[in-house]
N, C-alpha and C positions, 0 to 999 in steps of 0.2 A: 805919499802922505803930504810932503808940500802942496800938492798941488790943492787937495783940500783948505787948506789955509791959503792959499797966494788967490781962492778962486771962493773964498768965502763960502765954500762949501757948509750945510747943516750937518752935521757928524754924526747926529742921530737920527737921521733919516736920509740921507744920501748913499745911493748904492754904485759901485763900482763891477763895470762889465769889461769883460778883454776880447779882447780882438780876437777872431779866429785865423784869420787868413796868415801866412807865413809860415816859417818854420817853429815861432814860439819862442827864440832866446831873448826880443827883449818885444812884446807886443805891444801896440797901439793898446790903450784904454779908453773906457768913458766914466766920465763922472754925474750923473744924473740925480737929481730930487724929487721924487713924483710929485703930482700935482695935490691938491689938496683936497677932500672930501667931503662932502655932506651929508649926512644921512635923516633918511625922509622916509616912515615907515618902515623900515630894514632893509630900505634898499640904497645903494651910493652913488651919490653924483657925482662926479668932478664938477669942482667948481670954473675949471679950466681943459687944459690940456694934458692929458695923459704925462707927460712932463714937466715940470716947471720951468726948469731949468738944470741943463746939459751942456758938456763941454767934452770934446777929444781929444788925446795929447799921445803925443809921438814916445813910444816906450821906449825909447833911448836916448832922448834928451830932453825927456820931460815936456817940452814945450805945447800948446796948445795948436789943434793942427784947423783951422779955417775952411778950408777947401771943403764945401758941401759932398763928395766923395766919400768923405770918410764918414757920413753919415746913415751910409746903406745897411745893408742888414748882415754885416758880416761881422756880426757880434755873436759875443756867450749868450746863452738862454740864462745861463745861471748868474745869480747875481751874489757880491759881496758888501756886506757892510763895513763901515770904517772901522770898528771895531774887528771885525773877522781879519780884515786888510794889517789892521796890525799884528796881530797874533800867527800869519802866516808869515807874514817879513822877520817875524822872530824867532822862529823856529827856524826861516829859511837861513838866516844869520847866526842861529848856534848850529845849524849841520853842517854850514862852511867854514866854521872854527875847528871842527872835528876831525877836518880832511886837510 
């Protein structure tokens, strides 16, 4: 969730994807905003690049990871919004008060 604020992230339109590769206890993410659209007849353009603007960050110390590597295609298909992202850290936070 910082990292959306530290990276000026859009909240309502920026999607968050995890990492596949590892074992899963604390994964790499991405923060991405698609690009933005046109539409011409019913049909859409990017006015740019499939992305606008993306950033990956080390899922255990938050920090943002550089290295063109971690750019490859060992990401989720599936994607989260800032809002989803919150309501799962919330539930993930009342199941671990339970135990």
């Amino acid at each position: 969730m910082g990292s959306f604020v530290d990276h000026q992230f859009d909240e309502a339109r920026s999607l968050v994807r995890m990492g596949v590769r590892g074992c899963g206890k604390m994964p790499n993410y991405s923060i991405e905003t698609p690009c933005e659209f046109l539409t011409i007849n019913g049909v859409d353009l990017a006015l740019n690049q499939s992305v606008s603007k993306r950033h990956v960050f080390n899922g255990g110390s938050h920090k943002e990871i550089l290295d063109d590597v971690a750019w490859g295609n060992s990401w989720s298909s599936e994607i989260m919004t800032y809002s989803e992202l919150e309501a799962l850290l919330g539930r993930l936070c009342g199941s671990a008060k339970m135990h």
